[in-house]
N, C-alpha and C positions, 0 to 999 in steps of 0.2 A: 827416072827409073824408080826411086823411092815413091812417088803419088803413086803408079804403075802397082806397084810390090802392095803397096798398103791401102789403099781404094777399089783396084779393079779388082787383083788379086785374090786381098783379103788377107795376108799374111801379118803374122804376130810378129815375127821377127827377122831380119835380113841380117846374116853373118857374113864376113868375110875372113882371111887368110892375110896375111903380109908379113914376106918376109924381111929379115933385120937388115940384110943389106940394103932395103930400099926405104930409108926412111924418109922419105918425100912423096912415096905413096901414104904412109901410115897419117904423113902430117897432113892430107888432102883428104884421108879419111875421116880426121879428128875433125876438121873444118866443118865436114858435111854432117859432122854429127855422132859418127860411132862413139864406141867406147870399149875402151881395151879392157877382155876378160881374162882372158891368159896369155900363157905361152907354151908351145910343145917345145920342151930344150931338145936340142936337136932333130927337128921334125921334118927336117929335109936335107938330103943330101944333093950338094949343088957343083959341082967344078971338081970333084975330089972332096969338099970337105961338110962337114956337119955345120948348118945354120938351124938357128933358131924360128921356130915361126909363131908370129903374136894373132891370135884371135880376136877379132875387132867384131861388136854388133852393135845393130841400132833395134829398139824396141817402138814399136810405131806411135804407144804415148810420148815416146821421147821426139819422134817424127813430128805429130801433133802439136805439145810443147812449144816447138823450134820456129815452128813455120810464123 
């Protein structure tokens, strides 16, 4: 999907979303390379209650870089 985003595409950069309850996505993200820019404190309400949500991106020299 990233060759995809950053070769056919042309895209500078690919963000994603993840939230705090799911830290096994965040750490599947780290692997492929993201990196954590922030966080919206409470930027989703989920079940009844306020979660946190972290902003993960990858910048395509960092794509580049990796490969």
């Amino acid at each position: 999907m990233l060759r995809h985003a950053f070769e056919t595409v042309g895209l500078h950069r690919v963000e994603l979303e993840v939230y705090r309850f799911n830290p096994r996505a965040r750490h599947v993200y780290e692997k492929a390379g993201f990196v954590l820019e922030g966080t919206k404190r409470e930027g989703l309400l989920w079940d009844g209650e306020w979660v946190d949500v972290d902003l993960m991106a990858m910048l395509e020299a960092d794509w580049r870089a990796a490969r």
